[in-house]
C-alpha positions as CSV (number, residue, x, y, z in Angstrom):
1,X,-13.0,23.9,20.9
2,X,-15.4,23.7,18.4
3,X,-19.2,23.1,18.6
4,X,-20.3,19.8,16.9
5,X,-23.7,17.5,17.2
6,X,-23.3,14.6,19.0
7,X,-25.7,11.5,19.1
8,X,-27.6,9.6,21.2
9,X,-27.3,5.5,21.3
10,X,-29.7,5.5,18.3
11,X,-27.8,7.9,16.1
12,X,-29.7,11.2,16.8
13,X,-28.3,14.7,16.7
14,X,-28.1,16.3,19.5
15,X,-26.7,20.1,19.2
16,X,-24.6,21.9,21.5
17,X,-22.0,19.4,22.9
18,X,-18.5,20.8,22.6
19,X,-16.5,18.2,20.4
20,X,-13.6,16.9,22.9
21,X,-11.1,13.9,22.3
22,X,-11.9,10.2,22.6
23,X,-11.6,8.7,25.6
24,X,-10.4,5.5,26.6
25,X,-11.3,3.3,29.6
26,X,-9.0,0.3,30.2
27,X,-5.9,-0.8,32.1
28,X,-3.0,0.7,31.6
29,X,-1.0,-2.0,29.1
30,X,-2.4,-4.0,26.0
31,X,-5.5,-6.4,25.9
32,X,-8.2,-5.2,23.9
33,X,-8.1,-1.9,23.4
34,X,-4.4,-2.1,22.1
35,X,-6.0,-2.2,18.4
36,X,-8.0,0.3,19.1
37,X,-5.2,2.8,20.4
38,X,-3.3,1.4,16.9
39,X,-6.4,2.6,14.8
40,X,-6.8,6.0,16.7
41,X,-3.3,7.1,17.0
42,X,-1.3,5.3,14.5
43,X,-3.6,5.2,11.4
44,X,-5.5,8.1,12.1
45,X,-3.4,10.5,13.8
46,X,-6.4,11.2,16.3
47,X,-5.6,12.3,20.0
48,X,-7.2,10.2,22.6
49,X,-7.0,10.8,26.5
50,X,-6.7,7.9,28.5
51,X,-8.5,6.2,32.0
52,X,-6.6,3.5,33.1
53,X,-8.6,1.0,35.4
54,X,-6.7,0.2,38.6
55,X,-9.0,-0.5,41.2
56,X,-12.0,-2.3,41.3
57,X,-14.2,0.7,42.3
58,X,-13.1,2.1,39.2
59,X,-14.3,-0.8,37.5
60,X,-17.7,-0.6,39.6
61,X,-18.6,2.8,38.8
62,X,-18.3,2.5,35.4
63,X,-20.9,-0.8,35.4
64,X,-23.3,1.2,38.3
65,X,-23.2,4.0,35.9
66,X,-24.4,2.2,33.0
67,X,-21.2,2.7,31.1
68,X,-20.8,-0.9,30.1
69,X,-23.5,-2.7,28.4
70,X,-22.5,-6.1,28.7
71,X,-20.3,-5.0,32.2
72,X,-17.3,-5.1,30.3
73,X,-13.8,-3.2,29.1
74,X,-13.0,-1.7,26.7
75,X,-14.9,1.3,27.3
76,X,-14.3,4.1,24.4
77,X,-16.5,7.8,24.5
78,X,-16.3,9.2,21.1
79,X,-18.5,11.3,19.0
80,X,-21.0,11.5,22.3
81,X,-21.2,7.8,22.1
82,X,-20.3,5.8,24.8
83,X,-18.9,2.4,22.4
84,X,-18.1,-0.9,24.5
85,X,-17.7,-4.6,22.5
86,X,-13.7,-4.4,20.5
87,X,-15.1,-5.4,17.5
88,X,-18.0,-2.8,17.8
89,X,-15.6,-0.2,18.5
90,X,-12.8,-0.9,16.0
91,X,-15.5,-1.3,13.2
92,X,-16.7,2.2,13.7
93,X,-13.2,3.8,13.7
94,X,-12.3,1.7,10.8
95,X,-15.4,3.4,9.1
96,X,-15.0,6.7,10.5
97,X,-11.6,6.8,9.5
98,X,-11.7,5.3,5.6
99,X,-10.0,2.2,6.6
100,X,-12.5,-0.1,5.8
101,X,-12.3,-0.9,2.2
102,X,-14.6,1.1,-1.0
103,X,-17.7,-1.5,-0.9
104,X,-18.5,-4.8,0.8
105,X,-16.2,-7.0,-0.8
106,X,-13.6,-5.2,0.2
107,X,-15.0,-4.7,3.5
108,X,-16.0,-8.8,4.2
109,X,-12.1,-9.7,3.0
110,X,-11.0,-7.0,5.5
111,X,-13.3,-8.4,7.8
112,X,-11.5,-12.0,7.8
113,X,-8.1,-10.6,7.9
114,X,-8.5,-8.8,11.1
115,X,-10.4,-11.8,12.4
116,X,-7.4,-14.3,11.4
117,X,-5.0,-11.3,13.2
118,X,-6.7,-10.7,16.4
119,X,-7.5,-14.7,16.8
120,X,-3.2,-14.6,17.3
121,X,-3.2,-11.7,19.1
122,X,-5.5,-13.0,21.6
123,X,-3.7,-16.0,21.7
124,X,-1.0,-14.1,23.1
125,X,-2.7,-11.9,25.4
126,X,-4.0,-14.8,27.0
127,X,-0.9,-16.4,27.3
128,X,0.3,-13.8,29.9
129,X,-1.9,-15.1,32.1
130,X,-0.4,-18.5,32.2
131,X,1.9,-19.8,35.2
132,X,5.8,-19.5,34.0
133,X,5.9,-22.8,32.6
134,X,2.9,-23.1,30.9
135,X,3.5,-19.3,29.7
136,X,6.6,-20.1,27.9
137,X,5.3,-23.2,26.0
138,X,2.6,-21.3,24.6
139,X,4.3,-18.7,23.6
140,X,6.8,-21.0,21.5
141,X,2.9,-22.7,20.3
142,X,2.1,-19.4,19.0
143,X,4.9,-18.8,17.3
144,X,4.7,-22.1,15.3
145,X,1.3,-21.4,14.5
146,X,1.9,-18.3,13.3
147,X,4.6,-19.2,11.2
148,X,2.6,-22.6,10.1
149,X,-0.7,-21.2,10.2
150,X,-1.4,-17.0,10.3
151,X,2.1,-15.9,8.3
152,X,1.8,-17.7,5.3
153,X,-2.3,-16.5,4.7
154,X,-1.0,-13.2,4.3
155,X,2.6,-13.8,2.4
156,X,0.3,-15.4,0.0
157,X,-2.5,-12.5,-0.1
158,X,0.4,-10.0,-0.6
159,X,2.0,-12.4,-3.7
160,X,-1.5,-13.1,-5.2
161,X,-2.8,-9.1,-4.9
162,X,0.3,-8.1,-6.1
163,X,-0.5,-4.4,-4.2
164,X,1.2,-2.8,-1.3
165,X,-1.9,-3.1,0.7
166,X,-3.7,-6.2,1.7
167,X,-6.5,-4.6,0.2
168,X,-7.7,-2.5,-2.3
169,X,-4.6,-0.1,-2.9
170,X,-4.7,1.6,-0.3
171,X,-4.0,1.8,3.4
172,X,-6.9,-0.3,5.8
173,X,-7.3,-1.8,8.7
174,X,-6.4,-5.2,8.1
175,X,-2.9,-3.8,7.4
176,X,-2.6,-1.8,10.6
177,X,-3.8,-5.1,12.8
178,X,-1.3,-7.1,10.8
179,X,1.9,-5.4,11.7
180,X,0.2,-4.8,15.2
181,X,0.2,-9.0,15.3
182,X,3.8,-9.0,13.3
183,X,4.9,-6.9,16.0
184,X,3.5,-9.2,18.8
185,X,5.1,-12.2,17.7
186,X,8.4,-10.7,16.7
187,X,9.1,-9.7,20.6
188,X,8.4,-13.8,21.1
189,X,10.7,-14.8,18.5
190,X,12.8,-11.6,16.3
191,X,13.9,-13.8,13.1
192,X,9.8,-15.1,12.6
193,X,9.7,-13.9,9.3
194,X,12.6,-15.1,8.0
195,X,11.0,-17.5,5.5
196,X,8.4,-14.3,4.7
197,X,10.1,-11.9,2.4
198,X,6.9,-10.5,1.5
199,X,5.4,-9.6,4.9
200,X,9.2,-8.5,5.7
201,X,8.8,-5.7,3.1
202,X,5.6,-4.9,4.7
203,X,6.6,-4.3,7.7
204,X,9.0,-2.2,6.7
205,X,6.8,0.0,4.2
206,X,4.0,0.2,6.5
207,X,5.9,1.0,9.5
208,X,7.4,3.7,7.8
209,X,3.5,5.6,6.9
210,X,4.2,9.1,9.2
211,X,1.9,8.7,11.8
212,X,2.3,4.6,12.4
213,X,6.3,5.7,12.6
214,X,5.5,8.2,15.4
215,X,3.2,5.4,16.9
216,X,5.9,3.1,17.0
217,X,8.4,5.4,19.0
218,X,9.3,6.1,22.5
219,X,6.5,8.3,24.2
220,X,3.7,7.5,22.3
221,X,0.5,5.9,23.9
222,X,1.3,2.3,22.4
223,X,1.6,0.0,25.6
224,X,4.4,-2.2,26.4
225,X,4.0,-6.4,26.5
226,X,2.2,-7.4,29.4
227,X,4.5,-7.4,32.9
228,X,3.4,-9.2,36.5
229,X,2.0,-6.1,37.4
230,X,-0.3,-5.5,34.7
231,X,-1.5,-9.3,35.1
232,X,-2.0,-9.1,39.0
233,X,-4.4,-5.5,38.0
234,X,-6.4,-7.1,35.5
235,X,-7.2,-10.1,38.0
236,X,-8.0,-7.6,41.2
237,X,-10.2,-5.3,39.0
238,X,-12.2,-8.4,37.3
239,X,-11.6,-11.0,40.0
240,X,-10.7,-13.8,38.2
């Protein structure tokens, strides 16, 4: 263990908190905080321990306590911060961790990238929510748009930078999210990027950085798609 400051909410020091892993509060499978779990473990390399919500007292605490500002998930305690709002969250790792480009050009086009990714990601997250039917036609939906629409953005970034990164030359976290969201829609439809040879040879290069590699085997904290169970959770905790 190793004695550290930690801050309060406004970014003040406060000494004699013992520095202790991130800590994550969600339900145990993907959503929200799967990015984030992508930017801790698999660019990173940083430990995290894990709450997994799967009761709606659990859920009720947290807001009675405070815990959530806006009464929502995901919930991440890091550097004696209590962080909620994903795109809050992931913007400080990002930072913390040097993945967020050398000035604010590199930052803003970072910025729209992982916008453009986590717009399809959501799309499927969502989409487990659907009944069978209606399930099954948006997934085949969001693998047309992402081959229409999402995929050829970035096979024409990657032509046009003429890097291995999206960014910069160097590793950020608009490439992380983007194999994340490749990922996503390959377990919809495996030969999507047939038509991408450039984002094929990303995949493969970036998948193959050490600790995204480990990420990406069995064991590792990196959730599973969404099953019946994880959907029937999700609606009992929020009640929706």
């Amino acid at each position: 263990m190793v004695i550290i400051p930690s801050q309060d909410a406004f970014g003040n020091s406060e000494p004699g908190v013992v520095d202790a892993k991130p800590k994550l509060y969600y339900f145990h499978g993907r959503g929200k905080m799967e990015s984030i779990r992508w930017l801790l473990a698999a660019a990173a390399g940083v430990e995290f321990e894990e709450e997994f919500l799967e009761t709606r007292e659990q859920y009720e605490k947290l807001r009675k306590d405070g815990r959530l500002l806006f009464e929502q998930v995901p919930l991440v305690e890091i550097d004696g911060l209590p962080l909620t709002q994903t795109r809050a969250i992931l913007s400080y790792l990002a930072a913390k961790h040097n993945l967020y480009g050398k000035d604010l050009k590199e930052r803003v086009r970072i910025d729209m990238y992982t916008d453009g990714t986590q717009d399809l990601m959501m799309m499927i997250a969502h989409a487990a929510f659907k009944p069978p039917q209606e399930k099954e036609e948006n997934y085949a939906f969001i693998v047309k748009r992402a081959k229409t629409r999402y995929f050829p953005v970035f096979e024409k970034i990657l032509k046009d930078h003429g890097e291995a990164f999206l960014v910069g030359n160097q590793l950020s976290w608009a490439d992380l999210q983007l194999l994340e969201a490749i990922l996503m829609v390959e377990e919809l439809s495996a030969p999507v990027l047939s038509d991408f040879p450039l984002l094929q040879a990303f995949k493969t290069r970036i998948s193959n950085i050490p600790t995204i590699k480990k990420f990406l085997q069995p064991g590792s904290q990196r959730k599973p798609p969404p099953d019946d169970h994880y959907v029937e959770v999700v609606r009992n905790v929020l009640k929706f």
